[in-house]
C-alpha positions in Angstrom: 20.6 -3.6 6.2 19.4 -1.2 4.1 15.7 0.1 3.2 14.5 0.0 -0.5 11.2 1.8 -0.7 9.1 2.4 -4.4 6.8 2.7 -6.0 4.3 1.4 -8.6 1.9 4.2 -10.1 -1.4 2.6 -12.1 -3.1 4.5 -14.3 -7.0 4.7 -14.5 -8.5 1.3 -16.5 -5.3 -0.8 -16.3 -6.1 -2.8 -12.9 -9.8 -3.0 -11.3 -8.9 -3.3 -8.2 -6.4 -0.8 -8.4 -9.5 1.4 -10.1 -11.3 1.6 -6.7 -8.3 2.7 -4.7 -8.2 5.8 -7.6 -11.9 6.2 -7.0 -11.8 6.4 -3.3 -9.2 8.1 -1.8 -10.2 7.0 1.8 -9.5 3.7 0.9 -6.0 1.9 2.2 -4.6 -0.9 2.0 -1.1 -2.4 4.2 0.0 -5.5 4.5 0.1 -7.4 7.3 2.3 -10.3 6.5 4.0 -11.1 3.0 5.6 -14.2 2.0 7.2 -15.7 -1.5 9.1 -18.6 -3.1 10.0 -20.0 -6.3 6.6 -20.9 -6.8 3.6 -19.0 -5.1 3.2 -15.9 -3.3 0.9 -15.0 -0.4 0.0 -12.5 2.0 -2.7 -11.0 4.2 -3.7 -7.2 3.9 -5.7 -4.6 6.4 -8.3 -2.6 4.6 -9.9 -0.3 6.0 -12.2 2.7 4.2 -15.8 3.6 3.4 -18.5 1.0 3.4 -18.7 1.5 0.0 -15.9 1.0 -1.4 -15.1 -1.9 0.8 -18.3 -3.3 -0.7 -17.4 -2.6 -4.3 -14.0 -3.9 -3.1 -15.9 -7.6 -2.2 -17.8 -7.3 -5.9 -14.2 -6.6 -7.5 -12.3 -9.3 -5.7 -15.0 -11.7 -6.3 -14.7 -11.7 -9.9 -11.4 -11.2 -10.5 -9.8 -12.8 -13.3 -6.4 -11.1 -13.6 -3.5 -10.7 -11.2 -4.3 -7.9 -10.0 -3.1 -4.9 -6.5 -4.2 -7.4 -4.4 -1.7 -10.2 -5.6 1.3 -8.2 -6.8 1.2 -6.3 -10.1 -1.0 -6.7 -12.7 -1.2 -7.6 -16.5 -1.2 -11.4 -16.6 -4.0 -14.4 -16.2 -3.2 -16.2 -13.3 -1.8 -19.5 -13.6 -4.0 -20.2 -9.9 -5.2 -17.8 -7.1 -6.9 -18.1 -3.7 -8.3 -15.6 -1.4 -10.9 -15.5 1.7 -11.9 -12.5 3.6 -11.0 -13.6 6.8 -12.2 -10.7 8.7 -15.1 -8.0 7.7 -16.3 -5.2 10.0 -18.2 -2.1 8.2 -14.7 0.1 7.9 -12.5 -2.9 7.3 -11.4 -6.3 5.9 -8.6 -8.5 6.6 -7.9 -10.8 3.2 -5.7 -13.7 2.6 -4.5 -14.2 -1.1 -2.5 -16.5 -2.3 -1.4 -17.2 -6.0 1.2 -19.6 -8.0 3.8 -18.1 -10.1 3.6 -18.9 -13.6 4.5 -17.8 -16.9 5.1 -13.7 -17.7 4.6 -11.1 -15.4 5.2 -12.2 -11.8 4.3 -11.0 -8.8 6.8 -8.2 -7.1 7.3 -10.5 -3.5 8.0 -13.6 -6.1 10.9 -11.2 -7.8 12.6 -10.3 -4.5 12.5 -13.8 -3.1 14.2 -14.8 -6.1 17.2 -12.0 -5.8 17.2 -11.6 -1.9 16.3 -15.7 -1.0 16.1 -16.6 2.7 15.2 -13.9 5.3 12.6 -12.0 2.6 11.3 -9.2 4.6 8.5 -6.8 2.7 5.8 -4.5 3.5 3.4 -2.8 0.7 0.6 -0.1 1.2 -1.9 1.1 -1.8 -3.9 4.3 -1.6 -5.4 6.0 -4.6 -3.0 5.2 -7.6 0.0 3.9 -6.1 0.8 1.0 -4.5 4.2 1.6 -2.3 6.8 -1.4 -1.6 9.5 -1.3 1.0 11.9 -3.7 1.1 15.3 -4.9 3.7 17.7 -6.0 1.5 21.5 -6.2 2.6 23.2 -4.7 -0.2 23.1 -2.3 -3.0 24.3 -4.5 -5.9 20.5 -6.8 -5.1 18.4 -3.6 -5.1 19.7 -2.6 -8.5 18.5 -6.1 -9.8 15.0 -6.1 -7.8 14.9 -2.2 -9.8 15.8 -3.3 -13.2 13.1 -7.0 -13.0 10.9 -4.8 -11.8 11.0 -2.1 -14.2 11.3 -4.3 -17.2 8.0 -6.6 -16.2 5.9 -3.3 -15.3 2.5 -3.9 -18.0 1.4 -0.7 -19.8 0.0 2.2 -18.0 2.2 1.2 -14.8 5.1 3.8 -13.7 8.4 3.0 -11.0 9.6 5.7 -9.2 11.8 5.0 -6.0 11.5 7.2 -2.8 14.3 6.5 -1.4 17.9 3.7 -0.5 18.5 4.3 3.2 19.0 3.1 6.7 16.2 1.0 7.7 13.1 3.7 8.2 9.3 2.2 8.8 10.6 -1.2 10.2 10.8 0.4 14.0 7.6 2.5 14.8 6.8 3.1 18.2 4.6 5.1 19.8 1.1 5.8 19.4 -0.9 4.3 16.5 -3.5 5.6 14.0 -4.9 2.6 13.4 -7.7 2.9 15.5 -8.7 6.0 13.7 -12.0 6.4 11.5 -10.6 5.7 7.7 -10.9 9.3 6.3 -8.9 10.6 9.2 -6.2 8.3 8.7 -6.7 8.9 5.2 -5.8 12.6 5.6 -3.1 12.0 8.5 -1.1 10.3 6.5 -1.1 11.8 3.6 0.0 15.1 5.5 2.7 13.0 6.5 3.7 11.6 3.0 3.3 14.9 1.6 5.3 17.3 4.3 2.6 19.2 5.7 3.9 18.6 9.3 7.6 19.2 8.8 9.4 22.7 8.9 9.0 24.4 6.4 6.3 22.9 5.2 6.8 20.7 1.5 2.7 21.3 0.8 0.0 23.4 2.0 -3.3 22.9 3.6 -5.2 23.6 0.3 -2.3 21.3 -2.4 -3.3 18.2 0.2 -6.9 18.8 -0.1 -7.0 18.9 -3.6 -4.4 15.5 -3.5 -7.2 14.0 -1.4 -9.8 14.9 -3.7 -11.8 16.7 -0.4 -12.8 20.5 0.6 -10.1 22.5 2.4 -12.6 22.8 5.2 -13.4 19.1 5.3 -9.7 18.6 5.7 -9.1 21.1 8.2 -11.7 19.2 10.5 -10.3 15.9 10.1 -6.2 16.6 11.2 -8.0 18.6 13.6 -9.6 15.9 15.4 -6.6 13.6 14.7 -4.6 15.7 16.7 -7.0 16.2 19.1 -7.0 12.4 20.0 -3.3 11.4 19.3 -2.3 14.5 21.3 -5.0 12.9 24.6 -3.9 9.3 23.7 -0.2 10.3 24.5 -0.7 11.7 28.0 -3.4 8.9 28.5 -0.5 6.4 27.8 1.6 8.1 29.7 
């Protein structure tokens, strides 16, 4: 199997749900389950962030009228949509959408069903402007045509880039989780992580990230700080 990972860049005003994710860059999104057919698409996705923007989230959501992050791209009415918030703490909300596919722009799990069929596996995660897909497929000649619909159905103000055709990557994880972190410091752990600051030599500096995260140097500093103070303890602990 291979891994196909991209990824679909917004710009500011295109997508209003994507808008919040810009506007709040402790706010993440990552799916927990995905599924697609000929005909309709659904999922179920983790957010977790700032009450704030989790309640602007629940305003946004509630009047959406577009397909929009939350559904798969963006730039076309919806033929019919569904979603419930099936889970809502002060940090987080577990949602369940669900949309038909009709007419024009469809929805990116409805595109690889339809070139990778039976045994669809996907995963997607959306933090400030992008929204990051990562696919199994079993051969190169399908990932060219998942790039190509892709590309050609992206609405204005939307930009592919991939990251990378490899061995199967983010589908094994083990080992201690950040899940249970506060938002902002999972916010700022993984965007170390995207961005190279723990590997050797380091891709970005202490000060690029900050400024990537829209947050103080200091403020930064103090939150990998006290996530490595508590994955470091949660290791021995498990252990």
């Amino acid at each position: 199997m291979r891994e196909f990972v991209f990824t679909v860049e917004y710009e500011r005003g295109v997508d209003e749900v994507m808008d919040l994710f810009i506007e709040n860059p402790d706010l993440h999104s990552k799916t927990m389950a995905i599924h697609a057919t000929s005909e309709s698409m659904w999922r179920l996705d983790r957010l977790t962030g700032p009450t704030e923007a989790l309640e602007a989230f629940d305003e946004v959501i509630e009047q959406a009228t577009r397909c929009n992050g939350v559904l798969g791209m963006c730039g076309a009415p919806v033929v019919e949509w569904d979603y419930e918030v099936l889970s809502e703490t002060p940090n987080g909300r577990i949602v369940y959408s669900c949309r038909e596919e009709g007419d024009g722009i469809q929805s990116i799990p409805h595109v690889a069903a339809k070139h990778i069929g039976d045994g669809l596996l996907m995963q997607a995660e959306r933090r400030g402007a992008q929204n990051q897909w990562r696919l199994l497929i079993s051969d190169d000649d399908t990932v060219s045509e998942i790039y190509e619909e892709v590309k050609d159905s992206l609405s204005d103000g939307l930009s592919l880039s991939v990251q990378r055709i490899s061995e199967p990557e983010c589908w094994l994880e083990e080992g201690v989780s950040a899940d249970g972190l506060p938002p902002e410091q999972q916010a700022a752990l993984e965007a170390a992580v995207e961005f190279g600051y723990y590997e050797t030599p380091r891709r970005t500096e202490l000060a690029a990230l900050a400024e990537a995260l829209g947050i103080s140097k200091s403020a930064l500093s103090q939150r990998l700080n006290a996530v490595e103070a508590k994955l470091a303890t949660a290791v021995f602990d498990s252990e």
